[in-house]
N, C-alpha and C positions, 0 to 999 in steps of 0.2 A: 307814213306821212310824206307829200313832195315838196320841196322847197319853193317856196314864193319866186314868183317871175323873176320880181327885184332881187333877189336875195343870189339866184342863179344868173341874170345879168349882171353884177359886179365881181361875179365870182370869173368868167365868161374875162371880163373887160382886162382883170390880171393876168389871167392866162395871157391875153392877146399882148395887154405892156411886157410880161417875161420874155413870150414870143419876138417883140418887136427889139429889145436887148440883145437876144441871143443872136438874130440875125444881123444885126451892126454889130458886134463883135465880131463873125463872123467874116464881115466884112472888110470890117477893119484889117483882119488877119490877111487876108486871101488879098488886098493889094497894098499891103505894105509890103511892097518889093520882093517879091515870091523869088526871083529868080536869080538876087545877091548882085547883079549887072552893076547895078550903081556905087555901088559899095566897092566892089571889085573882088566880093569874095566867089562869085560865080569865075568856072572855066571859062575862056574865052577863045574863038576860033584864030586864028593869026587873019587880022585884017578884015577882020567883022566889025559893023557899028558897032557904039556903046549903049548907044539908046537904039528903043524900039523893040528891042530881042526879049521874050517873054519862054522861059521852059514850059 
């Protein structure tokens, strides 16, 4: 037996809110300061900016 249109459009509509979750996590992660610069736990060259430098 196949599930009702409805039944697989709200099912469809979760996936895509988990989906849309997962990808702003994601997000969140990947430019909350990736490369420690600001902080000052990243290596630094002698005489290089502080901002702008991205590993």
């Amino acid at each position: 037996m196949q599930k009702s249109e409805a039944t697989r459009v709200k099912e469809l509509q979760k996936e895509v809110e988990s989906l849309k979750d997962l990808v702003n996590s994601l997000l969140s992660v990947i430019c909350e300061e990736p490369d420690g610069v600001q902080s000052g736990s990243a290596p630094m060259m002698a005489g290089a900016p502080r901002e702008g430098m991205c590993m």
